[in-house]
PDB file of N, CA, C and O in Angstrom:
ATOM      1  N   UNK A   1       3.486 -25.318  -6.214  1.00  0.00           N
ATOM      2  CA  UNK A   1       3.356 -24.314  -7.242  1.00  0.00           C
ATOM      3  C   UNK A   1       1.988 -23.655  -7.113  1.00  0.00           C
ATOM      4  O   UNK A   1       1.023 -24.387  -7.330  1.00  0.00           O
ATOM      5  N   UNK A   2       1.723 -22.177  -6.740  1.00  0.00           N
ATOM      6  CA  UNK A   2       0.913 -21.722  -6.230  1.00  0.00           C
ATOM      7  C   UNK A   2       0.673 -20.757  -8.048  1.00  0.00           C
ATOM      8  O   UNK A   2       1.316 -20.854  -9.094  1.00  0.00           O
ATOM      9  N   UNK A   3      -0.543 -19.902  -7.665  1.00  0.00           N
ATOM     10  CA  UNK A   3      -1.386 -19.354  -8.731  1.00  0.00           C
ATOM     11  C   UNK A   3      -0.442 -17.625  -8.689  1.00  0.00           C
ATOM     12  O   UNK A   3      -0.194 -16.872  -7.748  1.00  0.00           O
ATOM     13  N   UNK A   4      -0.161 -17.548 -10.036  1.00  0.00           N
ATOM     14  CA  UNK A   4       0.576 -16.244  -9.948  1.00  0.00           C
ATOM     15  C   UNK A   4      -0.219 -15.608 -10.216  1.00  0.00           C
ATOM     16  O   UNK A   4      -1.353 -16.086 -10.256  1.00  0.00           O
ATOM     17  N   UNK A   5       0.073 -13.765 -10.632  1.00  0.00           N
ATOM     18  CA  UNK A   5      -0.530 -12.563 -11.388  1.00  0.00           C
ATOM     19  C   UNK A   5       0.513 -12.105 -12.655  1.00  0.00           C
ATOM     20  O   UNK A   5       1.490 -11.356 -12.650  1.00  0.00           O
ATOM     21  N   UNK A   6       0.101 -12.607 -13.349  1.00  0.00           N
ATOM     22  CA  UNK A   6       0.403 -12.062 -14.918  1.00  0.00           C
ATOM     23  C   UNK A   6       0.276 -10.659 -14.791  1.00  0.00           C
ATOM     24  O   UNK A   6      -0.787 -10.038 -14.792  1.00  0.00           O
ATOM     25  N   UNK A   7       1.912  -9.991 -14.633  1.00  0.00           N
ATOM     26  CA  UNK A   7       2.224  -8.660 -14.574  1.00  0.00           C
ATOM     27  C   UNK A   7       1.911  -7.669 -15.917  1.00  0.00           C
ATOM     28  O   UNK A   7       1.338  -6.581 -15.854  1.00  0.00           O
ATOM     29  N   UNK A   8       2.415  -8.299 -17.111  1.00  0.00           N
ATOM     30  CA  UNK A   8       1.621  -8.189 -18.232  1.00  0.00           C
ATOM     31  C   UNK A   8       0.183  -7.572 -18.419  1.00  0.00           C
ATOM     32  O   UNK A   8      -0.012  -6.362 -18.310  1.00  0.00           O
ATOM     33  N   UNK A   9      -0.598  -8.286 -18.645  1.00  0.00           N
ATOM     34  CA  UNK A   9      -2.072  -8.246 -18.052  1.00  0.00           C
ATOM     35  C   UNK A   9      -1.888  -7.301 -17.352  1.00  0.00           C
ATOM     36  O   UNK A   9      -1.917  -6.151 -17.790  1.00  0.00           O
ATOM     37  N   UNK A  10      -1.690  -7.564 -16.275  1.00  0.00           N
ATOM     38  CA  UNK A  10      -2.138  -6.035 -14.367  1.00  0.00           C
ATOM     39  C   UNK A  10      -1.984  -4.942 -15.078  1.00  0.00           C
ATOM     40  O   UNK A  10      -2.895  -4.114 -15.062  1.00  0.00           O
ATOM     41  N   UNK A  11      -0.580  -4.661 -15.998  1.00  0.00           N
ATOM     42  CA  UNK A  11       0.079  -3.362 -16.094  1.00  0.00           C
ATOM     43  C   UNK A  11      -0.898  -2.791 -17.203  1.00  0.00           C
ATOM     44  O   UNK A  11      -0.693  -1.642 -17.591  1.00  0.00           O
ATOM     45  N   UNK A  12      -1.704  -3.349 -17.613  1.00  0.00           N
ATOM     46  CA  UNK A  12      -2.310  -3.007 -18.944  1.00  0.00           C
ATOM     47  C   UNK A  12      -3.458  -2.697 -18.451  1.00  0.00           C
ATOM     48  O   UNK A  12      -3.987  -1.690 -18.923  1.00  0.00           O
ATOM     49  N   UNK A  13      -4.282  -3.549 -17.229  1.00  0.00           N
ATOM     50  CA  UNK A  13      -5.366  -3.118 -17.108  1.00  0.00           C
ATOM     51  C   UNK A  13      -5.219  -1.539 -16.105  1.00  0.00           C
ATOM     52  O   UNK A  13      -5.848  -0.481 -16.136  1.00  0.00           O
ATOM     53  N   UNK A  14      -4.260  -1.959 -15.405  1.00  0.00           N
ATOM     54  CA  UNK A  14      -3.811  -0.408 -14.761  1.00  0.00           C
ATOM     55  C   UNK A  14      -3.704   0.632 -15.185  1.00  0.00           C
ATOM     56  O   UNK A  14      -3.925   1.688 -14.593  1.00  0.00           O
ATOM     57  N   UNK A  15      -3.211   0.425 -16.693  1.00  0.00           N
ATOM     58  CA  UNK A  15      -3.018   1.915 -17.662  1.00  0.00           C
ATOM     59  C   UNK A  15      -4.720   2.134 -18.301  1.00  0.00           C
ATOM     60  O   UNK A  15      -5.282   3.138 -18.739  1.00  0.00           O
ATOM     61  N   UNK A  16      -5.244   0.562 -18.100  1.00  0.00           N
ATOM     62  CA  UNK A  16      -6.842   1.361 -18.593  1.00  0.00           C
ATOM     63  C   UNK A  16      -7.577   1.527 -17.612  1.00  0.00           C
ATOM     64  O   UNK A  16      -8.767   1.736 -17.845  1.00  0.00           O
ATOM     65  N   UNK A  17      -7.035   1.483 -15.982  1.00  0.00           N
ATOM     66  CA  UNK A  17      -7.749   1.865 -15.241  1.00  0.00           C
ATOM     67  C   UNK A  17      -7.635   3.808 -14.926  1.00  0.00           C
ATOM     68  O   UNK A  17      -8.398   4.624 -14.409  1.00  0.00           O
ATOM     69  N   UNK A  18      -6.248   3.887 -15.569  1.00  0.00           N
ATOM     70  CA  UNK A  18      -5.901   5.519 -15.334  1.00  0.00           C
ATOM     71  C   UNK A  18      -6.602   6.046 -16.670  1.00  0.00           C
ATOM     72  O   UNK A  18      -6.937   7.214 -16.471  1.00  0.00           O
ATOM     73  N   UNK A  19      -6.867   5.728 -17.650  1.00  0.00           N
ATOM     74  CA  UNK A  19      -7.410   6.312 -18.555  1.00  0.00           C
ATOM     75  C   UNK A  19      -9.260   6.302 -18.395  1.00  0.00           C
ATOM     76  O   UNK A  19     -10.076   7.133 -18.791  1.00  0.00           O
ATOM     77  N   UNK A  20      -9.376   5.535 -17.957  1.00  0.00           N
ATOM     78  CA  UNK A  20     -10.591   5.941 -17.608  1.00  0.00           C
ATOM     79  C   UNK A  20     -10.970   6.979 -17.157  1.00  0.00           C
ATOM     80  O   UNK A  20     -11.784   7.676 -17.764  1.00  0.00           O
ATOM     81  N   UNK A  21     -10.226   7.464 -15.452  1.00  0.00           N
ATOM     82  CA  UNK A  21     -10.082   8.210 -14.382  1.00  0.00           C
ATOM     83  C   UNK A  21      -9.411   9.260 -15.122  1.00  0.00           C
ATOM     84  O   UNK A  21      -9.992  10.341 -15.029  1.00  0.00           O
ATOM     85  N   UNK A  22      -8.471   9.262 -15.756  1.00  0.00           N
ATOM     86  CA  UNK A  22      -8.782  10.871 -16.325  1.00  0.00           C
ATOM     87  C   UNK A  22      -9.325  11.550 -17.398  1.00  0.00           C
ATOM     88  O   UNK A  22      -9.167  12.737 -17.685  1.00  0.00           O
ATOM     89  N   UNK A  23     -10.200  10.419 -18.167  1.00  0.00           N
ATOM     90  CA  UNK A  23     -11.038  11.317 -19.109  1.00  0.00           C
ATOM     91  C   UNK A  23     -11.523  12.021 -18.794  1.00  0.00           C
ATOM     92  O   UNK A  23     -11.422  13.128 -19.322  1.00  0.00           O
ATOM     93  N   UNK A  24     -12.660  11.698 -17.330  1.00  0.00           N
ATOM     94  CA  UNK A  24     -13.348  13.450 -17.312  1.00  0.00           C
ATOM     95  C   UNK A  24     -12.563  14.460 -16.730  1.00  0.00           C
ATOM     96  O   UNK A  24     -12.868  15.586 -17.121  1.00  0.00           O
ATOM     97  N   UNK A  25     -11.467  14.393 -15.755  1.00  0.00           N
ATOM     98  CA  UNK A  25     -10.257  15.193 -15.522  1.00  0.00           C
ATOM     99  C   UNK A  25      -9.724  16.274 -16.445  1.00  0.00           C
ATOM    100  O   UNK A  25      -9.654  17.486 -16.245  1.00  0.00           O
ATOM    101  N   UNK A  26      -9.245  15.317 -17.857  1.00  0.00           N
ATOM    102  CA  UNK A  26      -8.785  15.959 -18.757  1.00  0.00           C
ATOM    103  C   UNK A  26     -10.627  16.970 -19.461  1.00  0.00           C
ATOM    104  O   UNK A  26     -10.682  18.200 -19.491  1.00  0.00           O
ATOM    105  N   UNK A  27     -11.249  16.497 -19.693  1.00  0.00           N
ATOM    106  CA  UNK A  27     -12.590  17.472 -19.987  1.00  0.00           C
ATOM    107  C   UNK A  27     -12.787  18.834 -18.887  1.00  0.00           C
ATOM    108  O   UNK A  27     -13.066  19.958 -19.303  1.00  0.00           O
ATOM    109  N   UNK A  28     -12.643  18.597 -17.830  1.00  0.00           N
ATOM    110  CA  UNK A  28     -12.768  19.097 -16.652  1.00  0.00           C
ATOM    111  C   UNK A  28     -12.012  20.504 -17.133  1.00  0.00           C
ATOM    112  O   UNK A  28     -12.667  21.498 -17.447  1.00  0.00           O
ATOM    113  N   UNK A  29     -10.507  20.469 -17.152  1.00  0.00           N
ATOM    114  CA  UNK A  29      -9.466  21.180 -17.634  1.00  0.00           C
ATOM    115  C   UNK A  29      -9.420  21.609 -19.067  1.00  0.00           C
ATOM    116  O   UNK A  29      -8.610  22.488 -19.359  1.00  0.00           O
ATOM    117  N   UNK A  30     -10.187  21.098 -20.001  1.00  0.00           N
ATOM    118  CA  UNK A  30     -10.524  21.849 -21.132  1.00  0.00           C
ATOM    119  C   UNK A  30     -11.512  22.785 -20.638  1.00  0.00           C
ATOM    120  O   UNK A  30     -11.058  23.854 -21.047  1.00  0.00           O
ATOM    121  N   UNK A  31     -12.630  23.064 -19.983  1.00  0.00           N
ATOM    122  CA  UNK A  31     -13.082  23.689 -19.911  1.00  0.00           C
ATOM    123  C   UNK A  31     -12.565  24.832 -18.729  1.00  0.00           C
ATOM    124  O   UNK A  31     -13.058  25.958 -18.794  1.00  0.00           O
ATOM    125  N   UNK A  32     -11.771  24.586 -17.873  1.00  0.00           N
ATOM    126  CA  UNK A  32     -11.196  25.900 -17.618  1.00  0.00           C
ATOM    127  C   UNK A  32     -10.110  26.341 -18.137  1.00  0.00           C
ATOM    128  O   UNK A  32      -9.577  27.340 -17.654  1.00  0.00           O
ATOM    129  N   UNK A  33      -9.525  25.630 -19.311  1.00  0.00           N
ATOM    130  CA  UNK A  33      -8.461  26.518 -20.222  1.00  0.00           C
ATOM    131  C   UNK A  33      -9.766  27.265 -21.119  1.00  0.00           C
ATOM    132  O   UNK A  33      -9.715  28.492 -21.047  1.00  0.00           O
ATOM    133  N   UNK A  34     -10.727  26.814 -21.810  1.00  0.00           N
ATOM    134  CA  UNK A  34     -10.934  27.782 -22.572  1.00  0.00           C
ATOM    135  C   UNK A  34     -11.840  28.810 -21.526  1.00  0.00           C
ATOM    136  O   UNK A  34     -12.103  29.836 -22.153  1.00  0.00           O
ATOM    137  N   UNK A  35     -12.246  28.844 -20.510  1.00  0.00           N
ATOM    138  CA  UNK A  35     -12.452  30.438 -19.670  1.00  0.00           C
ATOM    139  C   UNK A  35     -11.089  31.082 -19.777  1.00  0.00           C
ATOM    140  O   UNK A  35     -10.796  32.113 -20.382  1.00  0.00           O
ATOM    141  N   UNK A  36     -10.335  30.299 -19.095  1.00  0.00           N
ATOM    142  CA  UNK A  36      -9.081  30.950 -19.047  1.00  0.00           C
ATOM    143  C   UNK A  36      -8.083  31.494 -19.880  1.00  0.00           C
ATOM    144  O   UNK A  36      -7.037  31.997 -19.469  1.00  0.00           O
ATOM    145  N   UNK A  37      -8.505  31.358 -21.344  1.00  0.00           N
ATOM    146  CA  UNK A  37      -8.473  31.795 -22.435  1.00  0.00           C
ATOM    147  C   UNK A  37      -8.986  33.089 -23.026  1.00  0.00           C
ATOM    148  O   UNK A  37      -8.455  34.025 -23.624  1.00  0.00           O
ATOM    149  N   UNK A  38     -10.134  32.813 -22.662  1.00  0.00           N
ATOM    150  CA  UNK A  38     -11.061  34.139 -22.720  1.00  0.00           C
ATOM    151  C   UNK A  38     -11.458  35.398 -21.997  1.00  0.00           C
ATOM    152  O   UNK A  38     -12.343  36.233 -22.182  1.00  0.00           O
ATOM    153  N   UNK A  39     -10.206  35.198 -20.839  1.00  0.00           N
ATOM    154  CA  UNK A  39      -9.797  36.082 -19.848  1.00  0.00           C
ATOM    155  C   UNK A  39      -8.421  36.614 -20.079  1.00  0.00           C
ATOM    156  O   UNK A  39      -7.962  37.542 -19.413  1.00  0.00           O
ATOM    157  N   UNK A  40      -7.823  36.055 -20.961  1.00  0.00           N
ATOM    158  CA  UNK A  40      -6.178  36.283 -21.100  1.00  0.00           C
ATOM    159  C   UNK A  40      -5.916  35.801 -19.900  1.00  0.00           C
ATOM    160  O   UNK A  40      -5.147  36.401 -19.148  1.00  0.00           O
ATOM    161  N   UNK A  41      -6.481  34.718 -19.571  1.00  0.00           N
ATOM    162  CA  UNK A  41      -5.173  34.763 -17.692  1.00  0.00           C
ATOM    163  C   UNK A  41      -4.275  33.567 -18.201  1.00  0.00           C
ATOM    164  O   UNK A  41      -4.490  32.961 -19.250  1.00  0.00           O
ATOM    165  N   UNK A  42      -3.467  33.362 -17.515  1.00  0.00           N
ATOM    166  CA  UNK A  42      -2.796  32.436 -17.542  1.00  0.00           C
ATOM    167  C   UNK A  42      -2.812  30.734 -17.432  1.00  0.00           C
ATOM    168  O   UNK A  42      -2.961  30.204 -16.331  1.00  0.00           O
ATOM    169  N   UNK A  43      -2.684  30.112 -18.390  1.00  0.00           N
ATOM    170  CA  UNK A  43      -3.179  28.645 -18.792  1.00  0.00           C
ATOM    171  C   UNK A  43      -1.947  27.656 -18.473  1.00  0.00           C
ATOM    172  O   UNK A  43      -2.015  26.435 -18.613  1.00  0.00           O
ATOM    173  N   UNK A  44      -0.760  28.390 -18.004  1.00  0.00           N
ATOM    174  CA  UNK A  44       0.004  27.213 -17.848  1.00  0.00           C
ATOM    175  C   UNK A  44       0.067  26.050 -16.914  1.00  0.00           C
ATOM    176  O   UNK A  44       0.572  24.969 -17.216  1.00  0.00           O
ATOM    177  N   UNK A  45      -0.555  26.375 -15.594  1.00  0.00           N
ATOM    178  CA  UNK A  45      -0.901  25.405 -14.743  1.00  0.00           C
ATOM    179  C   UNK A  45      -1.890  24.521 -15.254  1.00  0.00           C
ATOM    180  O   UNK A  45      -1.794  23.315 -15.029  1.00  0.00           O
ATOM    181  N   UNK A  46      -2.892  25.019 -15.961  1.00  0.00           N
ATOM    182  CA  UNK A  46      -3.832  24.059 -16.346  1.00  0.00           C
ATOM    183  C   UNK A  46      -3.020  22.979 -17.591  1.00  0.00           C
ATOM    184  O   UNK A  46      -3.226  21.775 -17.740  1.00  0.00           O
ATOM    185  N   UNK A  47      -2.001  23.920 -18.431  1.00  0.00           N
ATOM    186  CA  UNK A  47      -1.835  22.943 -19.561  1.00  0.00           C
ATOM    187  C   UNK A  47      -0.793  22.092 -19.027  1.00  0.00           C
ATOM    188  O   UNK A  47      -0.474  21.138 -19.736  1.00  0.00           O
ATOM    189  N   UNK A  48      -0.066  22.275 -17.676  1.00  0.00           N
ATOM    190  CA  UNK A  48       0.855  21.199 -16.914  1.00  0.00           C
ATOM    191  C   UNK A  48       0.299  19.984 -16.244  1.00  0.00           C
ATOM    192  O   UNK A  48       0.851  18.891 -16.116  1.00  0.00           O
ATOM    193  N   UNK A  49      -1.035  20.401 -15.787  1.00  0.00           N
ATOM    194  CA  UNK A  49      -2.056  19.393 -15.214  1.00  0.00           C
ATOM    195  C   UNK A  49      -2.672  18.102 -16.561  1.00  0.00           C
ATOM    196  O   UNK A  49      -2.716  16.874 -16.648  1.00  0.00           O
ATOM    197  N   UNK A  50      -3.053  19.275 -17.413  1.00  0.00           N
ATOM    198  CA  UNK A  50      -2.906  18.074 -18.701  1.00  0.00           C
ATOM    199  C   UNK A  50      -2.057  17.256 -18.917  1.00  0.00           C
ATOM    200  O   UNK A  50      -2.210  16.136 -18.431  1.00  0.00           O
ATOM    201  N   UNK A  51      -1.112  17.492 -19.562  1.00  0.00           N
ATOM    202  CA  UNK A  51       0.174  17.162 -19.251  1.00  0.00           C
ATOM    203  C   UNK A  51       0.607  15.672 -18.602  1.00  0.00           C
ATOM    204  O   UNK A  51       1.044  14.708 -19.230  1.00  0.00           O
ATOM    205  N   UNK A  52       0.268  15.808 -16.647  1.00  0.00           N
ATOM    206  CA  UNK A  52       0.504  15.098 -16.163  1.00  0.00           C
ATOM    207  C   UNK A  52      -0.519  13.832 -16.373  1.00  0.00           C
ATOM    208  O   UNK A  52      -0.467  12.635 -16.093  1.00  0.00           O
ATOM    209  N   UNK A  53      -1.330  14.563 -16.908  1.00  0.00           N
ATOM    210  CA  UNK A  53      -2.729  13.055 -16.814  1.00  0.00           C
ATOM    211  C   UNK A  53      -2.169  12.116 -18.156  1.00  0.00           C
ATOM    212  O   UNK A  53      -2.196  10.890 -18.255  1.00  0.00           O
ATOM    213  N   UNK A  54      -1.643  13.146 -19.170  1.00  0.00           N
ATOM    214  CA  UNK A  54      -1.869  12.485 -20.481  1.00  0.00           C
ATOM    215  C   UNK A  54      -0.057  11.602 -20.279  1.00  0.00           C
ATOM    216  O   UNK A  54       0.322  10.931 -21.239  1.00  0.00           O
ATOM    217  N   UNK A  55       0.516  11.667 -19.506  1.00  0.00           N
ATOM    218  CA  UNK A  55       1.849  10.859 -19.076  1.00  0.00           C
ATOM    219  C   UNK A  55       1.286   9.932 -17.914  1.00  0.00           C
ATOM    220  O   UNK A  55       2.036   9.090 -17.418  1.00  0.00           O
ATOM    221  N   UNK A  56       0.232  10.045 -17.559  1.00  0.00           N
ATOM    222  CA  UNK A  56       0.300   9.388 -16.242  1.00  0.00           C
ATOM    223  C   UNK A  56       0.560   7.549 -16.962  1.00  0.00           C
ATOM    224  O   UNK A  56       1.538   6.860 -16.672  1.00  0.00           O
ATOM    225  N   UNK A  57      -0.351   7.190 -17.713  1.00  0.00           N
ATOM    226  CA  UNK A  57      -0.456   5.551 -18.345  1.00  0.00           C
ATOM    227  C   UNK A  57       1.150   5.211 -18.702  1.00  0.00           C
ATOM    228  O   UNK A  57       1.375   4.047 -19.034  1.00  0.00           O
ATOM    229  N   UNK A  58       2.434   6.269 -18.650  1.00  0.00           N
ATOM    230  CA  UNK A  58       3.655   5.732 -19.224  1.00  0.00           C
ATOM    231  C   UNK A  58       4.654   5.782 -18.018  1.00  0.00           C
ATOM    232  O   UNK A  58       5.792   5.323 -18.126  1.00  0.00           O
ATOM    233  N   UNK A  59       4.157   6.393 -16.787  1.00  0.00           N
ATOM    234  CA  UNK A  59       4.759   6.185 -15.800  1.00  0.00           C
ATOM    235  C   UNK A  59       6.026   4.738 -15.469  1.00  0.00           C
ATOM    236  O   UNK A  59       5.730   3.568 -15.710  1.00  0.00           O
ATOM    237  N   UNK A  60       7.231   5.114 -14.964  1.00  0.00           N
ATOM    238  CA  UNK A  60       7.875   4.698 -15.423  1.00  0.00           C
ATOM    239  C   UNK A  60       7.650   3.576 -13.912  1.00  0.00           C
ATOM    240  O   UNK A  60       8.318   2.554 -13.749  1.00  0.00           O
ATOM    241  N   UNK A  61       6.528   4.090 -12.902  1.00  0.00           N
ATOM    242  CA  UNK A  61       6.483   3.078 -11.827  1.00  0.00           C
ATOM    243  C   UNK A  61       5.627   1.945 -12.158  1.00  0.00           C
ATOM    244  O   UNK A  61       5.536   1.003 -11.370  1.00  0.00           O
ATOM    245  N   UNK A  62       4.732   1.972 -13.719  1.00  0.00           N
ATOM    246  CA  UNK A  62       3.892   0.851 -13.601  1.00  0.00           C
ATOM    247  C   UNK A  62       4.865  -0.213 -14.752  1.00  0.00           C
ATOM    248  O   UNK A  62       4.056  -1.067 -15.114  1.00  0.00           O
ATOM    249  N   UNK A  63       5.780  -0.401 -15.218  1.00  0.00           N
ATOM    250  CA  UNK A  63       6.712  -0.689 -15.911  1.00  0.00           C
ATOM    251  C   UNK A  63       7.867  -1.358 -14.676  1.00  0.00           C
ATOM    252  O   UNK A  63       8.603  -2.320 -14.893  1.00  0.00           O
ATOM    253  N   UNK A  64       7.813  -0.766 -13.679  1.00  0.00           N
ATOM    254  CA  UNK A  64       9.092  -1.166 -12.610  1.00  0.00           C
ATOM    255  C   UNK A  64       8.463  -1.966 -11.837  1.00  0.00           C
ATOM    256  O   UNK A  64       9.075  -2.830 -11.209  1.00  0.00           O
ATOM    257  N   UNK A  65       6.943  -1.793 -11.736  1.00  0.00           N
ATOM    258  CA  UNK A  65       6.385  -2.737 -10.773  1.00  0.00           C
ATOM    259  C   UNK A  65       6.719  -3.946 -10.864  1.00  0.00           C
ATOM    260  O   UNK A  65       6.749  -4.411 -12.003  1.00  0.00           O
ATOM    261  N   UNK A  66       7.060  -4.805  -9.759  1.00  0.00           N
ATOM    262  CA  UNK A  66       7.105  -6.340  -9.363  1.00  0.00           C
ATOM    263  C   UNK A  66       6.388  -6.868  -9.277  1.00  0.00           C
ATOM    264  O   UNK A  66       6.623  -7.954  -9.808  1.00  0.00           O
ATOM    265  N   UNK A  67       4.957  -6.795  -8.655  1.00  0.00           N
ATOM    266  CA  UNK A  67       3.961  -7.603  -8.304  1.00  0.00           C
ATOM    267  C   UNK A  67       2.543  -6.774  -8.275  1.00  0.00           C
ATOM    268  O   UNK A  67       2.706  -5.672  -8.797  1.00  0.00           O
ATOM    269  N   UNK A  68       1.500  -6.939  -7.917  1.00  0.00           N
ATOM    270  CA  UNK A  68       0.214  -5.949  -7.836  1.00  0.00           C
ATOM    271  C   UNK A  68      -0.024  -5.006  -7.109  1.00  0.00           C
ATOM    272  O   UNK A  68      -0.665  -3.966  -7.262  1.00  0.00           O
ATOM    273  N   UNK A  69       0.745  -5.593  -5.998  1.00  0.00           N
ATOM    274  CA  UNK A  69       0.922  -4.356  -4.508  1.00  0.00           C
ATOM    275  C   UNK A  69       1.156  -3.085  -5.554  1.00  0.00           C
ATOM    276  O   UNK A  69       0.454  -2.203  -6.050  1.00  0.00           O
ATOM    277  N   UNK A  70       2.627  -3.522  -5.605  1.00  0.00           N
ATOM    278  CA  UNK A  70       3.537  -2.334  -5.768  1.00  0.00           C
ATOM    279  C   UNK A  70       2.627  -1.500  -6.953  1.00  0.00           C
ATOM    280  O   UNK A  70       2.332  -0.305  -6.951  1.00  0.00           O
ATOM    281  N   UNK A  71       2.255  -2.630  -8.048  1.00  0.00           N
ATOM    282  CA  UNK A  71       1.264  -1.669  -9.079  1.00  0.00           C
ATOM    283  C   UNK A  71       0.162  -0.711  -8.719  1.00  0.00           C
ATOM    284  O   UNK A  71      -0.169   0.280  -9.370  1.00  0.00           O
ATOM    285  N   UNK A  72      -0.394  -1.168  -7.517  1.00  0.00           N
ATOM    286  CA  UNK A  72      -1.515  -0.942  -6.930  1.00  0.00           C
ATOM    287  C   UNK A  72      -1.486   0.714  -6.165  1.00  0.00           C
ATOM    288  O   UNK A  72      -2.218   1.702  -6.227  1.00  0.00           O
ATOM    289  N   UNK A  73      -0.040   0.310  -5.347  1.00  0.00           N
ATOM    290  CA  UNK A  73       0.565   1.852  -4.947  1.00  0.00           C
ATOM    291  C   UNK A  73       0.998   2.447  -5.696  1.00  0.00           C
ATOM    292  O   UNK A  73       2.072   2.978  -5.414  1.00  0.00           O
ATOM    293  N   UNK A  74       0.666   2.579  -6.454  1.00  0.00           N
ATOM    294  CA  UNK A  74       2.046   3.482  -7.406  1.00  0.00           C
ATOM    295  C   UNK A  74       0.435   4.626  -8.191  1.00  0.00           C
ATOM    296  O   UNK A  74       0.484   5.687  -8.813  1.00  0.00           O
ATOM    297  N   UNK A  75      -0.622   3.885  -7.826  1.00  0.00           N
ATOM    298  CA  UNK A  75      -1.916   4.969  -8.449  1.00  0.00           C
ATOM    299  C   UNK A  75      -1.124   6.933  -7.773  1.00  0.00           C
ATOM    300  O   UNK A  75      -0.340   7.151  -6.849  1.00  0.00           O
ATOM    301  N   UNK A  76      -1.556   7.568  -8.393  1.00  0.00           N
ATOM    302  CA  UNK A  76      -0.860   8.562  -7.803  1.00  0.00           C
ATOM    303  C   UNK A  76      -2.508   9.786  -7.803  1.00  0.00           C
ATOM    304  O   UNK A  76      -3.176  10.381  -8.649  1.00  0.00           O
ATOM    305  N   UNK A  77      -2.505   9.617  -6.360  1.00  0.00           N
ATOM    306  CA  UNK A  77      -3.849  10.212  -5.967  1.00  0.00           C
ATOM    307  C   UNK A  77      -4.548  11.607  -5.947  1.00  0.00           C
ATOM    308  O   UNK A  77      -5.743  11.856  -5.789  1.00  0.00           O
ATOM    309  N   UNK A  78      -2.977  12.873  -6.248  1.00  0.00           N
ATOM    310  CA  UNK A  78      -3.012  13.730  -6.344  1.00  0.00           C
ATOM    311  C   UNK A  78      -3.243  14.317  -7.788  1.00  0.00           C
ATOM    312  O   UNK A  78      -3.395  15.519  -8.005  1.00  0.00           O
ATOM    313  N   UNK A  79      -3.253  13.114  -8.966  1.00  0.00           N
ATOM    314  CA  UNK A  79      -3.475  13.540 -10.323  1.00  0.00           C
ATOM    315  C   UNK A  79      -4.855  12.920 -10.686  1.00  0.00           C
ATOM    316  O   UNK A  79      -5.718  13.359 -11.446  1.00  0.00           O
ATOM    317  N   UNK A  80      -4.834  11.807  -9.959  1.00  0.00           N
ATOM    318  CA  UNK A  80      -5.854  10.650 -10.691  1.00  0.00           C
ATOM    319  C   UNK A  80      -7.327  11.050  -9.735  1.00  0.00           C
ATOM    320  O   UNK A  80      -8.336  11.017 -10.439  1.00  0.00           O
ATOM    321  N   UNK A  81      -7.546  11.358  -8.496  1.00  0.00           N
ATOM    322  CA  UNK A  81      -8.574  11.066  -7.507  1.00  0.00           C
ATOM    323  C   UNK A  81      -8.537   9.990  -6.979  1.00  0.00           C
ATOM    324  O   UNK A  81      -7.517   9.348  -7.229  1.00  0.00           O
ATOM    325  N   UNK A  82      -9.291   9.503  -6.304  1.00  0.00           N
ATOM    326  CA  UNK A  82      -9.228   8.085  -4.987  1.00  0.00           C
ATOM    327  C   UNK A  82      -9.105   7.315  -6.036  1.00  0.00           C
ATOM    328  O   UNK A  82      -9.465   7.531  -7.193  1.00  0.00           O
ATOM    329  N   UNK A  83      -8.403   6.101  -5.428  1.00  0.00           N
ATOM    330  CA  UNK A  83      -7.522   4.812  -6.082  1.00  0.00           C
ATOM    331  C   UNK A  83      -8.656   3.880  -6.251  1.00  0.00           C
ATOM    332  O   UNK A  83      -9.322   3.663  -5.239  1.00  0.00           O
ATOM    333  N   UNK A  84      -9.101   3.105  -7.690  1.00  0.00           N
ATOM    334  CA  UNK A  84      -9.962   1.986  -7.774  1.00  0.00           C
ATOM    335  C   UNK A  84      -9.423   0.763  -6.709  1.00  0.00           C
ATOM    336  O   UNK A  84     -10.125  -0.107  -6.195  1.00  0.00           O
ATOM    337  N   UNK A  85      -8.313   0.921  -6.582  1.00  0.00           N
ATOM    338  CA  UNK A  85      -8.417  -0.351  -5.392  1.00  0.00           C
ATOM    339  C   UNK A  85      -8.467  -0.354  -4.004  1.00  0.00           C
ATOM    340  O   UNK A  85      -8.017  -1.321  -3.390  1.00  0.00           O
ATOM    341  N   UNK A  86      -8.953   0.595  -3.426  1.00  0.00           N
ATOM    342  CA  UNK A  86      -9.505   0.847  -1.802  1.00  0.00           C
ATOM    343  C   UNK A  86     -10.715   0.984  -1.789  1.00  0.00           C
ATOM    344  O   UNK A  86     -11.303   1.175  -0.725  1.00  0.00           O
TER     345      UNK A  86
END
């Protein structure tokens, strides 16, 4: 009987490892919605990018994960920036 990983635990610290990583993201994107506000241009890409950050912690892959690997891959690098675990 070898030493497991309490999936529990992982999945929780994983959702506070993505909330970390996109607080300043999401700040980042407040400040070019309100230029982009004050230009009349168009805000919907920015308010979809929100969006994805503020869903990222309910992702339905850190919930399906099996083990840490899989939790581990499932960071999604194109919303979040480089992965805390590399």
């Amino acid at each position: 009987m070898g030493f497991g990983t309490d999936m529990a635990k992982a999945r929780e610290i994983h959702k506070l490892k993505i909330r970390t990583a996109r607080k300043p993201k999401l700040a980042e994107l407040d400040v070019e919605f309100q230029k982009a506000q004050e230009t009349s241009a168009d805000t919907s890409a920015i308010v979809a990018k929100k969006q994805a950050l503020r869903d990222a912690p309910a992702d339905s892959g850190i919930t399906d994960a099996k083990d840490a690997y899989a939790l581990k891959v499932q960071w999604k690098t194109d919303i979040l920036g480089a992965s805390p675990y590399s």
